[in-house]
N, CA, C and O atoms as a GROMACS GRO file, in nm:
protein
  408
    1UNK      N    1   1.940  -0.369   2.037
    1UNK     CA    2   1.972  -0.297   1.914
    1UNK      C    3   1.994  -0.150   1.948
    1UNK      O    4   1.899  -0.091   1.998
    2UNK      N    5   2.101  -0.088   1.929
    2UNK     CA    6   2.103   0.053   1.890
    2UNK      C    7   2.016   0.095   1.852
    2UNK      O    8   1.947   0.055   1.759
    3UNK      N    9   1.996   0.225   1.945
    3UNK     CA   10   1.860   0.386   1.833
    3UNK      C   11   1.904   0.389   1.757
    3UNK      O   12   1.838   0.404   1.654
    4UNK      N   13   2.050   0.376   1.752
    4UNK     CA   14   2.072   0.471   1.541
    4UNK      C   15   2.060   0.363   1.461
    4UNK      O   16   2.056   0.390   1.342
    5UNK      N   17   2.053   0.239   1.492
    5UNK     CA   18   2.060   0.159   1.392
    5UNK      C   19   1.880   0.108   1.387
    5UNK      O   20   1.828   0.068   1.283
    6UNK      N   21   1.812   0.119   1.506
    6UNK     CA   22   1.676   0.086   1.481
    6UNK      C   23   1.592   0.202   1.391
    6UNK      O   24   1.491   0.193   1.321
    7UNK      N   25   1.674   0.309   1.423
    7UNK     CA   26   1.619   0.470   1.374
    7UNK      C   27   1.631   0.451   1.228
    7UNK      O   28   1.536   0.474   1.153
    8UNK      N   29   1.725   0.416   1.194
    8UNK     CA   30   1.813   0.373   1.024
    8UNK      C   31   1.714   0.245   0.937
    8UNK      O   32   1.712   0.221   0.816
    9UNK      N   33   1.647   0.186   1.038
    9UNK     CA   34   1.552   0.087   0.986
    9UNK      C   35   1.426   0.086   0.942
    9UNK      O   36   1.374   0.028   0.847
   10UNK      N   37   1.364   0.191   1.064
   10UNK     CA   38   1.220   0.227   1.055
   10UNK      C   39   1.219   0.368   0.930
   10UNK      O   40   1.114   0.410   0.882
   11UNK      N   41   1.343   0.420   0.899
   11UNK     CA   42   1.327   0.495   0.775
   11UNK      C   43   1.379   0.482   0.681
   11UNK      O   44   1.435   0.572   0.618
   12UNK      N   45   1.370   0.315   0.637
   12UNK     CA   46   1.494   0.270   0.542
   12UNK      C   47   1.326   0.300   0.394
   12UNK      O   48   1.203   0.301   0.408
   13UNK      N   49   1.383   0.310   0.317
   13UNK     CA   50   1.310   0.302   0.212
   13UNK      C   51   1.228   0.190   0.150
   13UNK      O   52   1.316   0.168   0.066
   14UNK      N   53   1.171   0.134   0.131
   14UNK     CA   54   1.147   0.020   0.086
   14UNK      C   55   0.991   0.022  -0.017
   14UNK      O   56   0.926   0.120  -0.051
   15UNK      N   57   0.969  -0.106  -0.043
   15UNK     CA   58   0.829  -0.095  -0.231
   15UNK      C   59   0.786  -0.250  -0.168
   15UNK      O   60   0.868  -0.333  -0.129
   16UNK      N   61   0.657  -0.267  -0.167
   16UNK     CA   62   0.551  -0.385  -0.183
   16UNK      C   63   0.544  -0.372  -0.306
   16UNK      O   64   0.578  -0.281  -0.381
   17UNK      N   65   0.471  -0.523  -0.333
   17UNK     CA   66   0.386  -0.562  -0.456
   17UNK      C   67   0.242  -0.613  -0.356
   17UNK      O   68   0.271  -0.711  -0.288
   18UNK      N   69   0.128  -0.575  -0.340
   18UNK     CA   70   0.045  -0.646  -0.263
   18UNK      C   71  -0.064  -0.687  -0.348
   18UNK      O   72  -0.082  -0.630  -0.456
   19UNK      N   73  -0.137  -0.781  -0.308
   19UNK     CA   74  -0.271  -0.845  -0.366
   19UNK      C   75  -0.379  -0.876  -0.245
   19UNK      O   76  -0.389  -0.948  -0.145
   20UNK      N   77  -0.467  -0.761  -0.328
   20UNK     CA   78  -0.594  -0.749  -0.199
   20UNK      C   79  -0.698  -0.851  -0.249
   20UNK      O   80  -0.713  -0.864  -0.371
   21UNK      N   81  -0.782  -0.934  -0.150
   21UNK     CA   82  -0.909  -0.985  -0.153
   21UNK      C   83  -0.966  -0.951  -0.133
   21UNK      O   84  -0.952  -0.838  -0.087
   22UNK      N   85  -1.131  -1.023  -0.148
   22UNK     CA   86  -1.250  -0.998  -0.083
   22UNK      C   87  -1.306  -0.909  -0.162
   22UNK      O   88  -1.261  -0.871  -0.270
   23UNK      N   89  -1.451  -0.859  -0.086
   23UNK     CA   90  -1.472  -0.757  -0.161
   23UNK      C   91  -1.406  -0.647  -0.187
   23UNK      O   92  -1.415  -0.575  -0.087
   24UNK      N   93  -1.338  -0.592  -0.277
   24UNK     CA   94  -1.284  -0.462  -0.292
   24UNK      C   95  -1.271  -0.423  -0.402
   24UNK      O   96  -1.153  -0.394  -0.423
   25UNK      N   97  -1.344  -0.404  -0.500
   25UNK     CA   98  -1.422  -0.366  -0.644
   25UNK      C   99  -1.549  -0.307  -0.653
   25UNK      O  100  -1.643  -0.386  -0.639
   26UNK      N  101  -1.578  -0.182  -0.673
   26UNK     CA  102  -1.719  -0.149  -0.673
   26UNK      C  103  -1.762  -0.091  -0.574
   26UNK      O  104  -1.884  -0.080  -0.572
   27UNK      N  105  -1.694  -0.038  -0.471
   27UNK     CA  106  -1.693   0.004  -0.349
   27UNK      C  107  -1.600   0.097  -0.265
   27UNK      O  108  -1.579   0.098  -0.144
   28UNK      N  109  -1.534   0.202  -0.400
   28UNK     CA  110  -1.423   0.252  -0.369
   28UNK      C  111  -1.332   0.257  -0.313
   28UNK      O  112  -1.278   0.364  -0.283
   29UNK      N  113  -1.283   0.130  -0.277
   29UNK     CA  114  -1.134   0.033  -0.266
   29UNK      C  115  -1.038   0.157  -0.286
   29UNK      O  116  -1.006   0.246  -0.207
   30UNK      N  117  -1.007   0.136  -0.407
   30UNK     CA  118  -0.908   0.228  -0.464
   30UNK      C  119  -0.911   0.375  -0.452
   30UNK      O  120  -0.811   0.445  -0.463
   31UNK      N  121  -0.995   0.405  -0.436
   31UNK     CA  122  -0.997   0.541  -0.394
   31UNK      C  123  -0.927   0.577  -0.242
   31UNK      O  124  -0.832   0.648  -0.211
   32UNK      N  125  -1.007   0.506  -0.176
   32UNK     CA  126  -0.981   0.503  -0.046
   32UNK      C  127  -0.766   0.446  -0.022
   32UNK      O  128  -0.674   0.492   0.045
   33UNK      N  129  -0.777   0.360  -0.096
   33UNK     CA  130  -0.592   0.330  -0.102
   33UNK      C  131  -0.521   0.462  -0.130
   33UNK      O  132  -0.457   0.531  -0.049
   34UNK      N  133  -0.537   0.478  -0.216
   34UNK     CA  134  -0.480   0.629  -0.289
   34UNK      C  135  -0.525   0.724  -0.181
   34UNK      O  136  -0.430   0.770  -0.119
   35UNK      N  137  -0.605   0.753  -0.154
   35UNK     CA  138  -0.633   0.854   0.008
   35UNK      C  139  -0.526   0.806   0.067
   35UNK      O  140  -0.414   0.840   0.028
   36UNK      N  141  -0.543   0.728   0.160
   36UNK     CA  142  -0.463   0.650   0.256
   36UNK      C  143  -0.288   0.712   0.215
   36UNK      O  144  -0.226   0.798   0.277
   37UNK      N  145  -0.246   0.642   0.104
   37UNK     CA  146  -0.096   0.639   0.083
   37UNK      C  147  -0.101   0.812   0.063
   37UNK      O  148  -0.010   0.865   0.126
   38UNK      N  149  -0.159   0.877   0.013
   38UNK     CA  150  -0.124   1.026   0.013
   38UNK      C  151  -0.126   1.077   0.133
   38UNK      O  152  -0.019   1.126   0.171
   39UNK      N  153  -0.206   1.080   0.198
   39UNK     CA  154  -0.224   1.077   0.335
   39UNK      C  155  -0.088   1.063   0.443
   39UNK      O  156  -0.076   1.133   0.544
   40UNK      N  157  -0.005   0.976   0.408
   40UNK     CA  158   0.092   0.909   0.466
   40UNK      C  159   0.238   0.948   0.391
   40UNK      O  160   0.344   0.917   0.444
   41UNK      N  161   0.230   1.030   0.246
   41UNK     CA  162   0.334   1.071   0.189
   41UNK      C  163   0.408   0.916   0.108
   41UNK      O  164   0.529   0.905   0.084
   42UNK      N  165   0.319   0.824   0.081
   42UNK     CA  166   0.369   0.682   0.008
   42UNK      C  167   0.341   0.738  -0.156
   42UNK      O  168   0.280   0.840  -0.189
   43UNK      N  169   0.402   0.644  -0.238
   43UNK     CA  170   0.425   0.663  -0.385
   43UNK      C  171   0.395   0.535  -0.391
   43UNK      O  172   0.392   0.450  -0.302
   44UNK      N  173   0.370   0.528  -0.526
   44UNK     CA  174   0.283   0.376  -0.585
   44UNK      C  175   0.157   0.405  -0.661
   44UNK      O  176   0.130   0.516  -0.706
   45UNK      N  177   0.082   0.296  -0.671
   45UNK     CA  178  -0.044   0.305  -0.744
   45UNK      C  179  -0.089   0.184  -0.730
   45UNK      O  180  -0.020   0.083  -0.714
   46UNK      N  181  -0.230   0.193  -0.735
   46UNK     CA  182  -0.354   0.075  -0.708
   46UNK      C  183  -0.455   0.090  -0.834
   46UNK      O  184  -0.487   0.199  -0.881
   47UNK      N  185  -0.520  -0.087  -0.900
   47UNK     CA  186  -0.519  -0.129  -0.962
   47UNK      C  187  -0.628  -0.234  -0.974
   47UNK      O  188  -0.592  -0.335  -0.913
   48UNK      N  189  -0.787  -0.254  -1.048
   48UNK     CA  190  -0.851  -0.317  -1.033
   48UNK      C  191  -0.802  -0.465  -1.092
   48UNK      O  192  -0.706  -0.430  -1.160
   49UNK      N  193  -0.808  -0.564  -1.103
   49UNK     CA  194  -0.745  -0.680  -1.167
   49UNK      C  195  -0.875  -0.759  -1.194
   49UNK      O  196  -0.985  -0.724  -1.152
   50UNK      N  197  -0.849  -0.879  -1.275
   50UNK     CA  198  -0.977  -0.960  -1.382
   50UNK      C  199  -1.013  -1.058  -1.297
   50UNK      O  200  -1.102  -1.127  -1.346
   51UNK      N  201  -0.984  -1.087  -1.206
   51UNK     CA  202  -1.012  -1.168  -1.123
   51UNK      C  203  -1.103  -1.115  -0.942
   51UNK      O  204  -1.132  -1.184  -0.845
   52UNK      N  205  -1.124  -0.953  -0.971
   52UNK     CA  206  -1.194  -0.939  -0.861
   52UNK      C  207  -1.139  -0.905  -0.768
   52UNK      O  208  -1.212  -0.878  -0.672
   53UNK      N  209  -0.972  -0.888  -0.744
   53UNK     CA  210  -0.892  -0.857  -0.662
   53UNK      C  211  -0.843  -0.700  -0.710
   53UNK      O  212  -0.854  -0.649  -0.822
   54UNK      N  213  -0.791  -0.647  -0.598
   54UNK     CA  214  -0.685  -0.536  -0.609
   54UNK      C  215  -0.526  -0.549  -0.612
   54UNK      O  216  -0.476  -0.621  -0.525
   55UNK      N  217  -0.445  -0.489  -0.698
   55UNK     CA  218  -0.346  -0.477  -0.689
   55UNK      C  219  -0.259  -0.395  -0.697
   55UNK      O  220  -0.260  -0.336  -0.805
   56UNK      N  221  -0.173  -0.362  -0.618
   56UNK     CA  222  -0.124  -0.229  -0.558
   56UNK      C  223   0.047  -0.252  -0.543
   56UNK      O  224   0.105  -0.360  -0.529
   57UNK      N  225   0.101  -0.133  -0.549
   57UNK     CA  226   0.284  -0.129  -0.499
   57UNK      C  227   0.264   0.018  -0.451
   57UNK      O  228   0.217   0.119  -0.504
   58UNK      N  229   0.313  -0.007  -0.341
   58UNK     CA  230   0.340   0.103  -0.258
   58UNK      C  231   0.461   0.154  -0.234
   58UNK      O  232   0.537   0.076  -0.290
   59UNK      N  233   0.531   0.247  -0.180
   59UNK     CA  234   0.696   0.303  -0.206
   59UNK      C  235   0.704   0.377  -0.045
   59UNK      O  236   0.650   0.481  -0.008
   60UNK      N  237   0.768   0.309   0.011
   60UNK     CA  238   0.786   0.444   0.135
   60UNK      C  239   0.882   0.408   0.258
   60UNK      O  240   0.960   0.314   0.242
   61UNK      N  241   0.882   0.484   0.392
   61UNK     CA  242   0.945   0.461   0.523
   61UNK      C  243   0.882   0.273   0.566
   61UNK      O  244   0.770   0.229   0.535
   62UNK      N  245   0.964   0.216   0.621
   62UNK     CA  246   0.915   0.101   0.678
   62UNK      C  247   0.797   0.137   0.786
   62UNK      O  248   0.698   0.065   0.795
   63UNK      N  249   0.812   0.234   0.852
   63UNK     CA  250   0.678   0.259   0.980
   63UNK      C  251   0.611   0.313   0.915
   63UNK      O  252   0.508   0.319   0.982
   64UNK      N  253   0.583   0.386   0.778
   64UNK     CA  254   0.454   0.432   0.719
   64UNK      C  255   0.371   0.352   0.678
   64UNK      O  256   0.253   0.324   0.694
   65UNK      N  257   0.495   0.307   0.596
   65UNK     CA  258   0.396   0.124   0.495
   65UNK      C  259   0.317   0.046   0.576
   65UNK      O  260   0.208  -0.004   0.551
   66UNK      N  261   0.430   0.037   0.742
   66UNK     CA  262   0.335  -0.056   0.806
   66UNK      C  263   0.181   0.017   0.872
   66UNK      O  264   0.090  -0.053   0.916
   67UNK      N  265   0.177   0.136   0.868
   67UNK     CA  266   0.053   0.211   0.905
   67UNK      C  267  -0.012   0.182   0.800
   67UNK      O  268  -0.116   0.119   0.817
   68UNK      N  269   0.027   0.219   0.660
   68UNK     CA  270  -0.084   0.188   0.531
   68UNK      C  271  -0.149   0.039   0.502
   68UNK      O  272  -0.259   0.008   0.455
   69UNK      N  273  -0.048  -0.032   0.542
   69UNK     CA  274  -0.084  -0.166   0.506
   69UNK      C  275  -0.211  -0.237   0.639
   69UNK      O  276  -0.292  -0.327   0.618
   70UNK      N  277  -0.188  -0.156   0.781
   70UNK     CA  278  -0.288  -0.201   0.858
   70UNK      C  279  -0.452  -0.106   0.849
   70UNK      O  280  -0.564  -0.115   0.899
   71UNK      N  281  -0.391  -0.027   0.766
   71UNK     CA  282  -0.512   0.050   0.686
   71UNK      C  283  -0.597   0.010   0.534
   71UNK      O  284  -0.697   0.057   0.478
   72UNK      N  285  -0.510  -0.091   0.506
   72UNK     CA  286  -0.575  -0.161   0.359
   72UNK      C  287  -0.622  -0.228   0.418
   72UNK      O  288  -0.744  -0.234   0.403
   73UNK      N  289  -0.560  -0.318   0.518
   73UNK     CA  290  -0.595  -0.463   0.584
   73UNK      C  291  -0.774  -0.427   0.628
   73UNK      O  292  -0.871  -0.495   0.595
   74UNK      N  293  -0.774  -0.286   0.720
   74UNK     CA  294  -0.926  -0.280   0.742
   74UNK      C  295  -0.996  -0.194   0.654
   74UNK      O  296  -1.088  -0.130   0.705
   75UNK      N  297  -0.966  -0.174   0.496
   75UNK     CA  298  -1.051  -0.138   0.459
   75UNK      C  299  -1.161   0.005   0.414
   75UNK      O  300  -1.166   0.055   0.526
   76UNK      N  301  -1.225   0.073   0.349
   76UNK     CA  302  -1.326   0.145   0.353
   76UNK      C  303  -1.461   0.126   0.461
   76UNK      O  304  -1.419   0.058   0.555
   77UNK      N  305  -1.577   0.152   0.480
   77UNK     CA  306  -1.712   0.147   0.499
   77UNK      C  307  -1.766  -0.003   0.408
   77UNK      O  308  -1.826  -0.103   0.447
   78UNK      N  309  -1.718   0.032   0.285
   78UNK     CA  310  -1.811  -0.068   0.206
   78UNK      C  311  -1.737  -0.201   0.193
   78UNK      O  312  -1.793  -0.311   0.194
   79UNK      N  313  -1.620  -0.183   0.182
   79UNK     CA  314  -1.513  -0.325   0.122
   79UNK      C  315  -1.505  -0.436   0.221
   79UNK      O  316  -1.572  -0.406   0.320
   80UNK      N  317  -1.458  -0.536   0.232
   80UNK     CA  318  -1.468  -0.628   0.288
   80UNK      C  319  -1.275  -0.734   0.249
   80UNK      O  320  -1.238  -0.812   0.162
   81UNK      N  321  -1.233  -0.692   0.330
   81UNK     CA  322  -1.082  -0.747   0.303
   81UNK      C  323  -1.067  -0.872   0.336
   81UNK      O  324  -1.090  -0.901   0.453
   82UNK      N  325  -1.032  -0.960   0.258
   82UNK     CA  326  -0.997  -1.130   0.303
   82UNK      C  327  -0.863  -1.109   0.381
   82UNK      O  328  -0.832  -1.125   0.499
   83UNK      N  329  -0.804  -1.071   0.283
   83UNK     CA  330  -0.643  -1.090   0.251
   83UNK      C  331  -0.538  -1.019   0.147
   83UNK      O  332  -0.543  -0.992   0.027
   84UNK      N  333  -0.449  -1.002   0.240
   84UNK     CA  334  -0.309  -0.882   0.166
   84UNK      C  335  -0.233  -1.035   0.145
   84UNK      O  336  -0.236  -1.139   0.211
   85UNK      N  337  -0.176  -1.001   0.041
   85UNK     CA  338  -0.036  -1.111  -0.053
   85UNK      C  339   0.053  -0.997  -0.048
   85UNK      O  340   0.055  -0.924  -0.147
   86UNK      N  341   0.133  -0.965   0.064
   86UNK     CA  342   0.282  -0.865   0.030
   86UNK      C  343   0.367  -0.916   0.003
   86UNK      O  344   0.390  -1.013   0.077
   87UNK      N  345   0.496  -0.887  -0.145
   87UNK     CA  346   0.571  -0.943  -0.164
   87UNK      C  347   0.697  -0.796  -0.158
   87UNK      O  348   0.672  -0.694  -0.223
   88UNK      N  349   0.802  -0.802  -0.089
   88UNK     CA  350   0.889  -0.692  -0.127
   88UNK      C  351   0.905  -0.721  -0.216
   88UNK      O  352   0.879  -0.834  -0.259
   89UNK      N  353   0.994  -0.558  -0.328
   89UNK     CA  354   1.040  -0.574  -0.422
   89UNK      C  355   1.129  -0.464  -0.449
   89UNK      O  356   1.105  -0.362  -0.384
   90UNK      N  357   1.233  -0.459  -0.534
   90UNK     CA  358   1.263  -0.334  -0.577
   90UNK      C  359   1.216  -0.177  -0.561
   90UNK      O  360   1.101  -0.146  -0.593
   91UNK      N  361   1.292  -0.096  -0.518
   91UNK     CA  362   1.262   0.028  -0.482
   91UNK      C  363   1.228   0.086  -0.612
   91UNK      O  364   1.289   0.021  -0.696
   92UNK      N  365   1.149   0.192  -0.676
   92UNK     CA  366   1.118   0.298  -0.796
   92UNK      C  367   1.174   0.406  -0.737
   92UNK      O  368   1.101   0.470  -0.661
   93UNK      N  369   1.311   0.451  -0.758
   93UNK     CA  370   1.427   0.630  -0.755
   93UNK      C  371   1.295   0.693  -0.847
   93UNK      O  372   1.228   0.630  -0.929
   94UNK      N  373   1.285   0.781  -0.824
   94UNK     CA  374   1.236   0.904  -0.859
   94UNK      C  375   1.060   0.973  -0.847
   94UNK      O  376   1.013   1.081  -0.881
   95UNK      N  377   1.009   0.872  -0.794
   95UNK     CA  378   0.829   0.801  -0.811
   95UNK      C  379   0.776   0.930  -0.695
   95UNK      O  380   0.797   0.916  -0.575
   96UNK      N  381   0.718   1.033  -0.741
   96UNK     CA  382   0.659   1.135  -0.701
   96UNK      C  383   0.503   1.105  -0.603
   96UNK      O  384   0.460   1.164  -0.503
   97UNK      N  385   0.466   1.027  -0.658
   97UNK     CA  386   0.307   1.060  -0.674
   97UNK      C  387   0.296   0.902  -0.604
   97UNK      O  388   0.384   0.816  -0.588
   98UNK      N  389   0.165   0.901  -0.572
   98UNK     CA  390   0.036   0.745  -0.539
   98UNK      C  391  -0.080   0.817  -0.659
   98UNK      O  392  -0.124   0.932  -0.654
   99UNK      N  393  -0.106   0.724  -0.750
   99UNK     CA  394  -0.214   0.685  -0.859
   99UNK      C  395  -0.278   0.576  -0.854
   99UNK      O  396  -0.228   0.471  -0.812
  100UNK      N  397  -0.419   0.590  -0.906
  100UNK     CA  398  -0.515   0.483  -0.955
  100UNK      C  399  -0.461   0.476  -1.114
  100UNK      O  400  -0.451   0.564  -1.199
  101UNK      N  401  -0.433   0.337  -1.116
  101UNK     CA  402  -0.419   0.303  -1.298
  101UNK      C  403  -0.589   0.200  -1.306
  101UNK      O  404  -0.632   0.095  -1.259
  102UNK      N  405  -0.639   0.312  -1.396
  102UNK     CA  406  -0.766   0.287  -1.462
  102UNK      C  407  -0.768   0.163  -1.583
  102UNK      O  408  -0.873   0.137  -1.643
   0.00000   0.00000   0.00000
């Protein structure tokens, strides 16, 4: 593969939909996500759900996401990660910010 075309890849834009397991409720999960993706310059927001899981969309470079996502994968101190469900999806034009929706 071509640099310019591998270069063109690793900063193509791209949006998850993910679904976290395990423990990660009650243990500042979400806090720690929202660190993380600011940290990294990602847009999105994370999300407690009724079932005990987290759910999150993230917005960014393909080599960032994949840094954030091996950073959800392990977690805070307290949380305990089963399992990420990443689904791509549609990009969000204009999405400034990473938020916790309360």
């Amino acid at each position: 593969m071509p640099a310019a075309s591998f270069l063109k890849d690793v900063y193509k834009i791209m949006r998850y939909r993910v679904k976290v397991t395990g423990m990660v409720q009650g243990v500042g999960f979400r806090y720690y996500v929202s660190q993380s993706a600011a940290n990294l310059g990602l847009t999105g927001w994370v999300k407690n759900q009724w079932d005990a899981s987290v759910s999150l969309e993230v917005q960014g470079s393909a080599c960032k996401l994949e840094q954030f996502l091996k950073e959800v994968q392990y977690g805070n101190a307290f949380a305990q990660v089963d399992a990420l469900d990443c689904k791509k999806i549609a990009e969000q034009p204009g999405e400034s910010r990473f938020e916790i929706i309360r």
